[in-house]
TORGUBA-764255 format. One record per residue (C-alpha): residue number from 1; residue in three letters; z, x, y. Coordinates in nm, 4 decimals, decimal comma, m for minus. Each point is the difference from the previous one (the first is absolute). Last residue first. Layout:
{r NUM; Ala; {Z; X; Y}} ...
# end
This chain:
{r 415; Unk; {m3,0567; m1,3966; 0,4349}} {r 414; Unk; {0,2851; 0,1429; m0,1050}} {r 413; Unk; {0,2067; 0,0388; 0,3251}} {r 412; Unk; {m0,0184; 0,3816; m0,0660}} {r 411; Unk; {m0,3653; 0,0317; m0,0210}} {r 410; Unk; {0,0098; m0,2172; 0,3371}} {r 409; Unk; {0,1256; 0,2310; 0,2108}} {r 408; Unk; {m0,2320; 0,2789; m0,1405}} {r 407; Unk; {m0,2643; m0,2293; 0,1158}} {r 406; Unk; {0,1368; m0,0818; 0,3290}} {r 405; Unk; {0,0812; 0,3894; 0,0363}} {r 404; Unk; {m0,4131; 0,0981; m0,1094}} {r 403; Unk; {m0,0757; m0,2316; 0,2549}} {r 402; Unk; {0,1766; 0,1125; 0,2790}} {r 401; Unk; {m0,1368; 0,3656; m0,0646}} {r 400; Unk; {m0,3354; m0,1456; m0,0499}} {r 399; Unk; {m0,0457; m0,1544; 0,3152}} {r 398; Unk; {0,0395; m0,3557; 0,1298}} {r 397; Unk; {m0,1894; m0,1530; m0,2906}} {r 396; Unk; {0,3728; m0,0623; m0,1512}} {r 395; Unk; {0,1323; m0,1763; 0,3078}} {r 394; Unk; {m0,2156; m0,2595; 0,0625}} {r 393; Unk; {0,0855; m0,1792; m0,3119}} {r 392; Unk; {0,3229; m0,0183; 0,1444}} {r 391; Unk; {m0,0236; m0,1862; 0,3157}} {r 390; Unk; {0,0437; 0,2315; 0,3080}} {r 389; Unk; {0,3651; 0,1609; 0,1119}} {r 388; Unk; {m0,0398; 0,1410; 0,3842}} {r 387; Unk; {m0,0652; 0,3784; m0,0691}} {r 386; Unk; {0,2391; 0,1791; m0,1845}} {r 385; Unk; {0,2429; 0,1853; 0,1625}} {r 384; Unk; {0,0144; 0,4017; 0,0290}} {r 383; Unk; {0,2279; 0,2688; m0,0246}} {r 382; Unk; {m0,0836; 0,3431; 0,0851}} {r 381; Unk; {m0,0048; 0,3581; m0,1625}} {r 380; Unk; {m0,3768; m0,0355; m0,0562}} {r 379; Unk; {m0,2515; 0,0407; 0,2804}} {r 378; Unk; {m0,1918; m0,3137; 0,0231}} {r 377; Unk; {m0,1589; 0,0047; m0,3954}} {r 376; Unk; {0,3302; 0,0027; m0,1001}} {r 375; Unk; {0,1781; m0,2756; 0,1501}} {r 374; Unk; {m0,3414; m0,2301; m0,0340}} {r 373; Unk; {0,0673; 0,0605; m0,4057}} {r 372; Unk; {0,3751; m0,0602; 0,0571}} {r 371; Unk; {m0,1038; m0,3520; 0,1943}} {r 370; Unk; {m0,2189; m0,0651; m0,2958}} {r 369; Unk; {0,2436; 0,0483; m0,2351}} {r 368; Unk; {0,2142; m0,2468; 0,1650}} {r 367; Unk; {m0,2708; m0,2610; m0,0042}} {r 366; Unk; {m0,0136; 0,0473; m0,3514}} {r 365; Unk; {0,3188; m0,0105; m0,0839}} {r 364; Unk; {0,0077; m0,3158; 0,1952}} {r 363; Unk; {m0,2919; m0,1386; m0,1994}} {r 362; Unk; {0,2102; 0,0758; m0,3200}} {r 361; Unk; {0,3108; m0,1567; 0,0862}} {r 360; Unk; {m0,1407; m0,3499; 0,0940}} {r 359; Unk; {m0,0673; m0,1126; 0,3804}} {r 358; Unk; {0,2645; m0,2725; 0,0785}} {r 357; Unk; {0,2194; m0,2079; m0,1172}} {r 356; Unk; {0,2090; 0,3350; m0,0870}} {r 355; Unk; {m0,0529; 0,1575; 0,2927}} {r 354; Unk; {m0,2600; 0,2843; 0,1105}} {r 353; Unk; {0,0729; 0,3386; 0,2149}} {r 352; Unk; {m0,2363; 0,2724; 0,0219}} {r 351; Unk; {0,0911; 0,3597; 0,0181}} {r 350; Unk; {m0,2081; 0,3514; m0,0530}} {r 349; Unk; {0,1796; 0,3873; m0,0181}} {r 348; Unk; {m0,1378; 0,3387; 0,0315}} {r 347; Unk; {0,2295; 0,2688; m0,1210}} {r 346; Unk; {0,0914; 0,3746; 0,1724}} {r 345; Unk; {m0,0127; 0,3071; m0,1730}} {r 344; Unk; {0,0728; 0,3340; 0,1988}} {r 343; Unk; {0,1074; 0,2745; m0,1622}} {r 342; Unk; {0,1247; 0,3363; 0,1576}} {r 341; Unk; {0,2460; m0,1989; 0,1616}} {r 340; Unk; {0,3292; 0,1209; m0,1621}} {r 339; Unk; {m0,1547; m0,1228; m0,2991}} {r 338; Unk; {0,2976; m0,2586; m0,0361}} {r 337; Unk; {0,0308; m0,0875; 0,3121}} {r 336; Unk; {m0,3696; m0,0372; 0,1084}} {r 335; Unk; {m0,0483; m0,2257; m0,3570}} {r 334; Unk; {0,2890; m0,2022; 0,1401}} {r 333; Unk; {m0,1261; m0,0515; 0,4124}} {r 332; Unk; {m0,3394; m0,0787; m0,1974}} {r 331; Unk; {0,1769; m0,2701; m0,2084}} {r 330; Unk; {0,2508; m0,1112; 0,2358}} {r 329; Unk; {m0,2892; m0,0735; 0,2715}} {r 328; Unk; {m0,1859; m0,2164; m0,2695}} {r 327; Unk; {0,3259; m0,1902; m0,1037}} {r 326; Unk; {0,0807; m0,0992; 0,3098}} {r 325; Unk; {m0,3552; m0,1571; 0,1125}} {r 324; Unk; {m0,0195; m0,1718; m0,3419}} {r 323; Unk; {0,3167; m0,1616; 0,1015}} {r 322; Unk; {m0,1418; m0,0715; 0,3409}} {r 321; Unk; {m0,3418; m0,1656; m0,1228}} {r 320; Unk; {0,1908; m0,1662; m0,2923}} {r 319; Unk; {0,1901; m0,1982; 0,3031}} {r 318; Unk; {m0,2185; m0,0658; 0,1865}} {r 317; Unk; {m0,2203; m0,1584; m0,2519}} {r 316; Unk; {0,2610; m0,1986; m0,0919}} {r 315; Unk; {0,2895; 0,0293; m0,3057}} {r 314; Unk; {0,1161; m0,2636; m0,2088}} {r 313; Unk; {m0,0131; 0,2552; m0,2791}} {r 312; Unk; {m0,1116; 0,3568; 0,0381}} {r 311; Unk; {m0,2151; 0,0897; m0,2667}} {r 310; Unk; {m0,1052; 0,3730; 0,0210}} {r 309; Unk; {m0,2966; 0,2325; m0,1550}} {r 308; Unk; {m0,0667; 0,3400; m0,1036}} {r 307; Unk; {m0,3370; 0,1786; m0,0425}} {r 306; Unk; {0,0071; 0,3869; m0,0724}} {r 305; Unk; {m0,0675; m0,0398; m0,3635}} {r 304; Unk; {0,0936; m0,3484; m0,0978}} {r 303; Unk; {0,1156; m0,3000; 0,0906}} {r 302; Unk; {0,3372; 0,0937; 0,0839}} {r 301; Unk; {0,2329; m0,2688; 0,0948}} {r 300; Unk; {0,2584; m0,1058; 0,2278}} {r 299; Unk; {0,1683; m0,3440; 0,0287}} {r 298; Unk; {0,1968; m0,0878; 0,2888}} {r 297; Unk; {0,3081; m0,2229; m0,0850}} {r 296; Unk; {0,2271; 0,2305; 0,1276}} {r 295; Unk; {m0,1782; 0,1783; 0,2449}} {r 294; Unk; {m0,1754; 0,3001; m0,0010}} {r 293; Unk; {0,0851; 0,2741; 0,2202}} {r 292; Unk; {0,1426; 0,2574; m0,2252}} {r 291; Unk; {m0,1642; m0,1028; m0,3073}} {r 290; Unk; {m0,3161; 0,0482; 0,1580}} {r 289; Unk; {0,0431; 0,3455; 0,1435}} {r 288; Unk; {0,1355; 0,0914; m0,3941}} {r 287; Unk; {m0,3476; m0,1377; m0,0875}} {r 286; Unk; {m0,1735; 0,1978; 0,2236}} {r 285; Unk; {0,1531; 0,3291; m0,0258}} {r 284; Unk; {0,0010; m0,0285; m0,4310}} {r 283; Unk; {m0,4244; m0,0620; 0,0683}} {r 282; Unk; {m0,0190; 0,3493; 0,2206}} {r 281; Unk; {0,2239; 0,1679; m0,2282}} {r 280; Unk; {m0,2562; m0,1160; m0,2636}} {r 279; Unk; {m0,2624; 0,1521; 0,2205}} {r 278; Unk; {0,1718; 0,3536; 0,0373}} {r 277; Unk; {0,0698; 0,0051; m0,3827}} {r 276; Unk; {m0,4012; m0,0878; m0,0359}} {r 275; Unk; {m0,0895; 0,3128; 0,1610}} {r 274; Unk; {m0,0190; 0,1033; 0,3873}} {r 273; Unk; {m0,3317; 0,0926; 0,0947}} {r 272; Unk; {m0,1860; m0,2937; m0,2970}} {r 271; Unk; {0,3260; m0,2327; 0,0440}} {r 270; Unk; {0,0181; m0,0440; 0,3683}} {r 269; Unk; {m0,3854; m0,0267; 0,0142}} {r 268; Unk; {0,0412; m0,3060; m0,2054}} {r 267; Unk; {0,2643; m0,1605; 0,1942}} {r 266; Unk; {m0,2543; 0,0295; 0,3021}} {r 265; Unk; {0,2398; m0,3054; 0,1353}} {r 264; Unk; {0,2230; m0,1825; m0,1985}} {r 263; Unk; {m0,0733; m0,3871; m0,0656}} {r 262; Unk; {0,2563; m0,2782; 0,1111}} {r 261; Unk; {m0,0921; m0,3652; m0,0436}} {r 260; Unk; {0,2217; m0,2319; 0,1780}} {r 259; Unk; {0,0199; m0,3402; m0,1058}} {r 258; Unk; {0,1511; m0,3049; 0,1962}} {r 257; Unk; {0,2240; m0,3110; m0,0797}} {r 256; Unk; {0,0517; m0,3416; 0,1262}} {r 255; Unk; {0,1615; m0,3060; m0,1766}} {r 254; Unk; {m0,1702; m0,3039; 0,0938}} {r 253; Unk; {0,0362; m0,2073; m0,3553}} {r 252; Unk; {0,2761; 0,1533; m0,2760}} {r 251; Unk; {0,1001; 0,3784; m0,0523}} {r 250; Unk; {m0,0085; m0,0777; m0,3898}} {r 249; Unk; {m0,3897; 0,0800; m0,0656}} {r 248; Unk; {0,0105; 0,2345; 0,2742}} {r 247; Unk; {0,2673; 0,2139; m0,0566}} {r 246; Unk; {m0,0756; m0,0263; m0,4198}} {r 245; Unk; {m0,3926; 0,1001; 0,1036}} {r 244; Unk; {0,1292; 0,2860; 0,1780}} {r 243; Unk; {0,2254; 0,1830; m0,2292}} {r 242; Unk; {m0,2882; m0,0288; m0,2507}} {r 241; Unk; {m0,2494; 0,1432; 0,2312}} {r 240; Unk; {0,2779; 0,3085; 0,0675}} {r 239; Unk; {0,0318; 0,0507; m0,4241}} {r 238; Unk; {m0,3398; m0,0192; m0,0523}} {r 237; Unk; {m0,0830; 0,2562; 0,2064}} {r 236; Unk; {0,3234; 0,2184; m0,0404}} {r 235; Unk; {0,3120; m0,0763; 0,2024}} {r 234; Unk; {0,1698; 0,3589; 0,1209}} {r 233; Unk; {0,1351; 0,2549; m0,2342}} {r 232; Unk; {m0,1730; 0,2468; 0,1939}} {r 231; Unk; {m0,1614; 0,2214; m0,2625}} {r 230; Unk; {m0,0085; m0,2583; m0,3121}} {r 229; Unk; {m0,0533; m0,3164; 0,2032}} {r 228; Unk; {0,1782; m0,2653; m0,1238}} {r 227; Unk; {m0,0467; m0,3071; m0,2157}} {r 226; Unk; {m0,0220; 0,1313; m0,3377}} {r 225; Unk; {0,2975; 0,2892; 0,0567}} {r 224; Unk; {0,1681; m0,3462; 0,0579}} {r 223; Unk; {m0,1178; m0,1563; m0,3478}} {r 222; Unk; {0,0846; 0,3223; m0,1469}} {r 221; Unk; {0,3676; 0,0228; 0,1450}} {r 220; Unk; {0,0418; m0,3894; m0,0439}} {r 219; Unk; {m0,1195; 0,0803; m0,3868}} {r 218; Unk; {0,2813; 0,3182; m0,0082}} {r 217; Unk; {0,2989; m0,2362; 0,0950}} {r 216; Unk; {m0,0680; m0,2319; m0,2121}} {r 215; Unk; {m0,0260; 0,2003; m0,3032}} {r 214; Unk; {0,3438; 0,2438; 0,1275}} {r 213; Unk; {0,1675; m0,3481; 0,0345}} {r 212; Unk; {m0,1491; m0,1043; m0,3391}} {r 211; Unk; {0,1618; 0,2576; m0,2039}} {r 210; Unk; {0,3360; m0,0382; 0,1719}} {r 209; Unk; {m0,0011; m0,3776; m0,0467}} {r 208; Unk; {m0,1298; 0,0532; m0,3365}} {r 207; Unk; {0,3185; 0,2388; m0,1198}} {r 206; Unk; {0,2205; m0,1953; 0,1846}} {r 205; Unk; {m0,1024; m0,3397; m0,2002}} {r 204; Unk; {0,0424; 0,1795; m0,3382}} {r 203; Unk; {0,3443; 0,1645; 0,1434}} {r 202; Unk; {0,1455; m0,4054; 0,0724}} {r 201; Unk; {m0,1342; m0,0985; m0,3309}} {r 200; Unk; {0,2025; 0,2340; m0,2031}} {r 199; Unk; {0,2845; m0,0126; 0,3062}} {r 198; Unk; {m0,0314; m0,3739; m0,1090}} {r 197; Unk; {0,1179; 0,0266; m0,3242}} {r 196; Unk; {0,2226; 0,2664; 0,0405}} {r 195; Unk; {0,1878; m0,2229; 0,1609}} {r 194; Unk; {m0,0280; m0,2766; m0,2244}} {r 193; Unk; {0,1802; 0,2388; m0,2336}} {r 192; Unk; {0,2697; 0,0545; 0,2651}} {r 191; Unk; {0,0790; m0,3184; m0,0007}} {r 190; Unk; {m0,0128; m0,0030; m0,3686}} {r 189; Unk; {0,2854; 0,2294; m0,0315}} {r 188; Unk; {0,0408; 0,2507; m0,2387}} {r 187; Unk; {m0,0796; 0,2385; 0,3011}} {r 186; Unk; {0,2277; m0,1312; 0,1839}} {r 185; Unk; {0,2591; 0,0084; m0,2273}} {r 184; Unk; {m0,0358; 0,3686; m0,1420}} {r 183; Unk; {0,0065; 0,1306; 0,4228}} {r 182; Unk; {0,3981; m0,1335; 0,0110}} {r 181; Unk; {0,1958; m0,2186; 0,2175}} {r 180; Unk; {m0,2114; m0,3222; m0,0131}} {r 179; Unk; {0,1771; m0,2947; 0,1272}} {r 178; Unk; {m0,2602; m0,2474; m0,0299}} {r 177; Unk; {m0,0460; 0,0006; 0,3684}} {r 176; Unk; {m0,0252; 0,2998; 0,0669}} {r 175; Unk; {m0,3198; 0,0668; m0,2395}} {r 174; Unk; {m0,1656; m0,3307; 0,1165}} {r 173; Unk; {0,0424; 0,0695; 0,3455}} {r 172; Unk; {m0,1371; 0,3534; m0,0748}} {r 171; Unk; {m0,3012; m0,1465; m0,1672}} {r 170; Unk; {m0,0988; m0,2544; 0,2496}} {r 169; Unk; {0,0217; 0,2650; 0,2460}} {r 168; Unk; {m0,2493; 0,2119; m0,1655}} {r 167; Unk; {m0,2421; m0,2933; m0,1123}} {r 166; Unk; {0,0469; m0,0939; 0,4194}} {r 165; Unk; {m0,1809; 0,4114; 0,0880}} {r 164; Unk; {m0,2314; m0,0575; m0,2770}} {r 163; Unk; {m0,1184; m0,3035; 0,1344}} {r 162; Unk; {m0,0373; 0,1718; 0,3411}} {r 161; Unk; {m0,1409; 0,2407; m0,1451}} {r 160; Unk; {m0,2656; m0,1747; m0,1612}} {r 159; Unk; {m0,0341; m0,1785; 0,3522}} {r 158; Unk; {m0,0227; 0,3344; 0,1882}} {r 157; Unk; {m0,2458; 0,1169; m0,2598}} {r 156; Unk; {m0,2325; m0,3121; 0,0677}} {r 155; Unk; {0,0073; 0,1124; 0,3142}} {r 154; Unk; {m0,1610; 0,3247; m0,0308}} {r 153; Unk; {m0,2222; m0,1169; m0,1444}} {r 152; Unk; {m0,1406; m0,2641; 0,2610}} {r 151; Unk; {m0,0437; 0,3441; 0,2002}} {r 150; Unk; {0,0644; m0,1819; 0,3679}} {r 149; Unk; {m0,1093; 0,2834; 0,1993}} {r 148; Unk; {0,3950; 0,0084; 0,1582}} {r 147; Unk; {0,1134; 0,0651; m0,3560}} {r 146; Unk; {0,2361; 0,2196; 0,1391}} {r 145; Unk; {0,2869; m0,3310; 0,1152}} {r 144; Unk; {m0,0237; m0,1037; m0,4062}} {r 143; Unk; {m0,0189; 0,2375; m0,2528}} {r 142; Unk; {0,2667; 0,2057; 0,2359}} {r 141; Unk; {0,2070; m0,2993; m0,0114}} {r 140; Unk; {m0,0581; m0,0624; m0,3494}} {r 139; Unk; {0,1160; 0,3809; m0,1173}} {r 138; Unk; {0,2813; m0,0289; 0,2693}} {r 137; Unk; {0,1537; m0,2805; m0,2058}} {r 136; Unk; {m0,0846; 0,1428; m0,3240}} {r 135; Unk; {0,1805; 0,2871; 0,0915}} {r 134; Unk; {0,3157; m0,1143; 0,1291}} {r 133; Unk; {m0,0136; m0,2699; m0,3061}} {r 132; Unk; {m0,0336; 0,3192; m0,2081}} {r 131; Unk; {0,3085; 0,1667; 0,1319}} {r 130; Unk; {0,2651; m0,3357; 0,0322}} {r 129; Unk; {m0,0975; m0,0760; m0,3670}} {r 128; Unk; {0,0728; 0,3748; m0,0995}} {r 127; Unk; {0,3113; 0,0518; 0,1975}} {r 126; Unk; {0,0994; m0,3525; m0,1306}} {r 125; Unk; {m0,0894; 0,1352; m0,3345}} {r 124; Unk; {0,2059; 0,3008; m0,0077}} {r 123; Unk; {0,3063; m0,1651; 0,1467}} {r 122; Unk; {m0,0317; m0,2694; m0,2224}} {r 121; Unk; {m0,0485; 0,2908; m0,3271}} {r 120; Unk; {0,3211; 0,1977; 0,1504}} {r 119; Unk; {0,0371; 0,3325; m0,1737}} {r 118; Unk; {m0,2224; 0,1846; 0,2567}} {r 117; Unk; {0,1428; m0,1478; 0,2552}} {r 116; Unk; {0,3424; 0,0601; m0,0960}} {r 115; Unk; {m0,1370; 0,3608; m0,0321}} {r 114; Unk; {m0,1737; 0,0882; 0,3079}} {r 113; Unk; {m0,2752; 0,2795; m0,0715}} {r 112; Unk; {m0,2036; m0,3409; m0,1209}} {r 111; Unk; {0,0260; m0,1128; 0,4216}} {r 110; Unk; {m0,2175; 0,3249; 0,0889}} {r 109; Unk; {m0,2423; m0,0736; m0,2732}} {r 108; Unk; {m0,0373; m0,3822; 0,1574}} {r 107; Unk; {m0,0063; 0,1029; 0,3441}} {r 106; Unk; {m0,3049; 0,2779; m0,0433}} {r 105; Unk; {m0,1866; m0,2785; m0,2544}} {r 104; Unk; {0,0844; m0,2803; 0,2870}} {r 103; Unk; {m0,1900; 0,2534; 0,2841}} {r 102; Unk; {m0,3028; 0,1110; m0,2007}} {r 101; Unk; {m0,2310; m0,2396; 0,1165}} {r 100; Unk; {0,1593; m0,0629; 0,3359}} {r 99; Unk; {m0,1106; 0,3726; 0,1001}} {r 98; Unk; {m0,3892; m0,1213; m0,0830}} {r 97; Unk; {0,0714; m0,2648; 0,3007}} {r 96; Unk; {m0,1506; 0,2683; 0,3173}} {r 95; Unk; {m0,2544; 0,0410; m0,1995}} {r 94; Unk; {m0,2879; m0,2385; 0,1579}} {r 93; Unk; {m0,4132; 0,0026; m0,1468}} {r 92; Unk; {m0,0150; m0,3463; m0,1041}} {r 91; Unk; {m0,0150; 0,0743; m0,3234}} {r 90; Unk; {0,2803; 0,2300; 0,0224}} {r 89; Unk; {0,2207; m0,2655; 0,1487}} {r 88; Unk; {m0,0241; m0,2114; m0,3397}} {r 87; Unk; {0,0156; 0,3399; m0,2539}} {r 86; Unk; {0,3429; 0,1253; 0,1681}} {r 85; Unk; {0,1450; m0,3435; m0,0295}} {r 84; Unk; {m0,0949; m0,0169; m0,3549}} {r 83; Unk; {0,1823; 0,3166; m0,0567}} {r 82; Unk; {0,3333; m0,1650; 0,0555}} {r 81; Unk; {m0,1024; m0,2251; m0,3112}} {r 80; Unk; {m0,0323; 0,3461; m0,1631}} {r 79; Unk; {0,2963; 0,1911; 0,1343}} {r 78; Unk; {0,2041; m0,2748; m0,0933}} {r 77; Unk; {m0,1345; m0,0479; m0,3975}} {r 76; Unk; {0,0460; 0,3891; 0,0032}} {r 75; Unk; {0,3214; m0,0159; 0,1137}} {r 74; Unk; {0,1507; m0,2639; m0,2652}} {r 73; Unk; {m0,1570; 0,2615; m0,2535}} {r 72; Unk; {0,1544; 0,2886; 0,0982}} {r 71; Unk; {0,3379; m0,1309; 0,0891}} {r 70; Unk; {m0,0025; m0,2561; m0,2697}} {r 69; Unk; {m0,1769; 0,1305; m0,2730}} {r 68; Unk; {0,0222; 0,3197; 0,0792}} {r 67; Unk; {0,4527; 0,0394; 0,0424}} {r 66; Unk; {m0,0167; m0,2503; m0,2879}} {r 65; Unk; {m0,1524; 0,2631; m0,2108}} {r 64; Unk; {m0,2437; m0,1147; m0,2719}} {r 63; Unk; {m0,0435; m0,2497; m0,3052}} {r 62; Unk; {0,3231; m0,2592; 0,1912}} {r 61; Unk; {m0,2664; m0,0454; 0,3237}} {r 60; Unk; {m0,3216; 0,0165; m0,1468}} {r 59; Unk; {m0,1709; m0,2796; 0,1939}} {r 58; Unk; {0,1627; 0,1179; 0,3155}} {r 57; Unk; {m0,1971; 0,3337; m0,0697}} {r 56; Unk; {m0,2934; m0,2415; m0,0026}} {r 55; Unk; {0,0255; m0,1668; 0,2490}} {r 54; Unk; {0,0257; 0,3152; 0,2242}} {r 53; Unk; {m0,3256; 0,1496; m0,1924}} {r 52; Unk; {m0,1950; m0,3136; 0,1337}} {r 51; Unk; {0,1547; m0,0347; 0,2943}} {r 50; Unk; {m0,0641; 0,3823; 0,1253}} {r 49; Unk; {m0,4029; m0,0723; m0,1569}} {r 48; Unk; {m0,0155; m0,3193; 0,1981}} {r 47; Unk; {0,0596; 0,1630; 0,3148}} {r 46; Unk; {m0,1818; 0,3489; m0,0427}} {r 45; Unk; {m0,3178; m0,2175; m0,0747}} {r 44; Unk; {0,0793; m0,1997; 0,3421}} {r 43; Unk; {0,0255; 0,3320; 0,1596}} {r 42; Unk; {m0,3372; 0,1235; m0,1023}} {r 41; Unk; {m0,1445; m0,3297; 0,1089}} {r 40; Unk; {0,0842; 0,0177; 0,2978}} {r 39; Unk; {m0,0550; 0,3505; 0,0527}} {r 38; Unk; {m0,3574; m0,0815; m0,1250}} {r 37; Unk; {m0,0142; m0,2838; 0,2798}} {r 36; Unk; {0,1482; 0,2066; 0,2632}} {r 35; Unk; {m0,2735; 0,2983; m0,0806}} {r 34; Unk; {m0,3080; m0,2265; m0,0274}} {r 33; Unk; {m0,1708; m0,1277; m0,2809}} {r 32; Unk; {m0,3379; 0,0894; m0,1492}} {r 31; Unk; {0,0940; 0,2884; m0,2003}} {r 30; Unk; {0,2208; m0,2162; m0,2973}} {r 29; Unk; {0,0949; 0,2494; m0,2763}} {r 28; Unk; {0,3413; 0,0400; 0,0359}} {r 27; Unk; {0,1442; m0,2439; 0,2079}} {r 26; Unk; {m0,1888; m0,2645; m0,2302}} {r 25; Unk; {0,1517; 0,2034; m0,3247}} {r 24; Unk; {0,3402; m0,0383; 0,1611}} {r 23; Unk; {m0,0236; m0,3393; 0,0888}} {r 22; Unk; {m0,0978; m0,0843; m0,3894}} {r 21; Unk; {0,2798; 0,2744; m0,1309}} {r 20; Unk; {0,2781; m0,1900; 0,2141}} {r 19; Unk; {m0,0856; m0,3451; m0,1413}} {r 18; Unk; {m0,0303; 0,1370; m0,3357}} {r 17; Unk; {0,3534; 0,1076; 0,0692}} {r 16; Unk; {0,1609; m0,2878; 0,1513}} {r 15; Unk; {m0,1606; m0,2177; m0,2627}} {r 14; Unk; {0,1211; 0,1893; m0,2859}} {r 13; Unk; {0,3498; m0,0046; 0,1755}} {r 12; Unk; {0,0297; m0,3436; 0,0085}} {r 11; Unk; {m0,1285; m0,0885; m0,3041}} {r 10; Unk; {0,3134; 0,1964; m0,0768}} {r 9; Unk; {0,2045; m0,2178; 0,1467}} {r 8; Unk; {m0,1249; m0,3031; m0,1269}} {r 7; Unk; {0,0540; 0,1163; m0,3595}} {r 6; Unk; {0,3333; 0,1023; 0,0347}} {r 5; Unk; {0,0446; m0,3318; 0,2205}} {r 4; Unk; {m0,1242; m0,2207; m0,2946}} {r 3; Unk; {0,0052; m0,3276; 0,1625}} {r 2; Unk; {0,1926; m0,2854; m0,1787}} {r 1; Unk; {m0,1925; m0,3052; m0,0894}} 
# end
């Protein structure tokens, strides 16, 4: 059965264009994405459409002007696989490619001024096939050493094109190699009809890939924005107790660990002087104090409020004791640089170490919350350790601040 390449072709326009109108309609009307991703997706709409109407001037080469079907339209069809470069390192928010994207449509209208180039149909082509495997190749590259978040999508487009990248070479081989001279032959031809073929099938696939790229991406943004604290952008609850429990439940027998509970003092008299913009400074001063001397397996949390809290991982007592130590003096010596010391807020901070064979998770929070509770009601602006570790039963009748963090501790285990 022969293939219809009249037929194919324009299939292929129709689905170049509807293609184009769906990512333009998403660009248009979606409000919940970011800038890169709209961009994205803007660009990838420009893409398709400059294929679309390029294919289709080539379709009426002989019905109008040679000089637009294949200057016009040849350019086009570069300009938008070159745009797919553009769209690729857009998403991921880098422009120093978007030049490469119009580079082979620049060359190729330059060479068409050039008459025996112009009249050749093999020099033509080889310009053409050497253009858009230039692209493709830097379109999968990008696709590929970007996608350093691992967007499954966004792989699956560097293996359409990558397809679509060997369907182009197959095709030019082909071409040569049955000694076509002239544009009428290959298109005839049912090489080129299985071409088409696959660039149908090939532009289906991009058109998903690029649809669920900008999906992925934007359910790892919410699932992220789920797991984070909205002001400081530090663990949430449930996000630092998760954390934990994977350390612990993979850390093996014997491995040590300690918990520092961190709670800023008179926060509340901060905000009712100062206003709640002077207390949220207060929170972003913290948190950027424990970024800075955190470690790298350290995880920090905010619990809520005022009340922040750090996992340091095969860690002593000691140890927590002189990190929490650090991070309490860079806090006040902070707030007094950044109010040019007409604020002074300082944070009381409690320790206990446990292992992993050891006490469990939530009677060390506790213990550590009691140590913070004994740091404030000595002075504040002081850290303190927990008193030697007792069984853990004992622990929640201790007092009710240590109790209401064992049972808040244990909310988030489930039980």
């Amino acid at each position: 059965m022969r293939l219809d390449v009249v037929t194919l072709n324009a299939a292929l326009t129709v689905m170049q264009m509807v293609g184009a109108g769906m990512l333009f309609f998403v660009w248009r009307f979606s409000m919940h994405k970011s800038g890169s991703q709209k961009d994205s997706i803007r660009l990838w709409s420009m893409a398709l459409l400059m294929v679309g109407f390029g294919m289709l001037l080539l379709s009426l080469r002989g019905q109008i002007p040679d000089a637009i079907s294949i200057v016009v339209g040849n350019g086009l069809v570069l300009g938008g696989m070159g745009m797919r470069i553009a769209a690729i390192s857009t998403f991921w928010r880098i422009s120093r490619y978007n030049l490469a994207a119009f580079l082979p449509t620049a060359v190729w209208l330059l060479l068409c001024l050039y008459p025996p180039f112009y009249e050749s149909y093999l020099a033509r082509s080889l310009y053409q096939h050497l253009a858009l495997t230039a692209t493709s190749a830097t379109a999968i590259y990008l696709s590929v050493t970007l996608n350093t978040d691992g967007i499954r999508a966004a792989r699956w487009l560097s293996w359409v094109m990558t397809l679509e990248l060997l369907a182009q070479s197959a095709l030019f081989i082909g071409v040569y190699a049955s000694g076509m001279t002239r544009f009428e032959q290959a298109l005839s031809s049912q090489i080129f009809a299985g071409y088409i073929l696959w660039m149908i099938m090939a532009v289906m696939a991009t058109i998903i890939c690029a649809f669920a790229m900008v999906i992925e991406r934007e359910e790892r943004y919410l699932r992220d924005q789920a797991r984070r604290d909205p002001l400081t952008g530090l663990a949430n609850r449930r996000d630092f107790f998760e954390s934990v429990r994977r350390w612990i439940e993979t850390a093996g027998p014997e491995r040590s660990y300690a918990v520092a509970l961190f709670d800023l003092d008179e926060f509340k008299s901060v905000n009712d002087r100062y206003g709640h913009a002077m207390g949220d400074e207060m929170l972003l001063t913290f948190a950027a104090c424990c970024n800075q001397l955190r470690g790298a397996d350290d995880i920090v949390g905010r619990l809520g409020g005022e009340e922040f809290v750090v996992f340091l991982p095969d860690s002593e007592d000691i140890c927590a004791f002189e990190f929490a130590d650090r991070l309490r003096q860079r806090f006040a010596a902070e707030v007094r640089a950044k109010t040019g010391g007409i604020l002074i807020t300082t944070t009381s901070a409690g320790i206990h170490a446990g292992s992993t064979s050891g006490q469990s998770l939530d009677a060390v929070m506790a213990h550590a919350d009691e140590a913070l509770y004994a740091a404030k009601r000595s002075g504040r602006n002081r850290v303190m350790r927990a008193p030697a570790a007792e069984p853990d039963l004992a622990v929640q009748a201790s007092h009710p601040r240590a109790g209401g963090a064992l049972r808040s501790a244990l909310v988030m285990r489930g039980v």
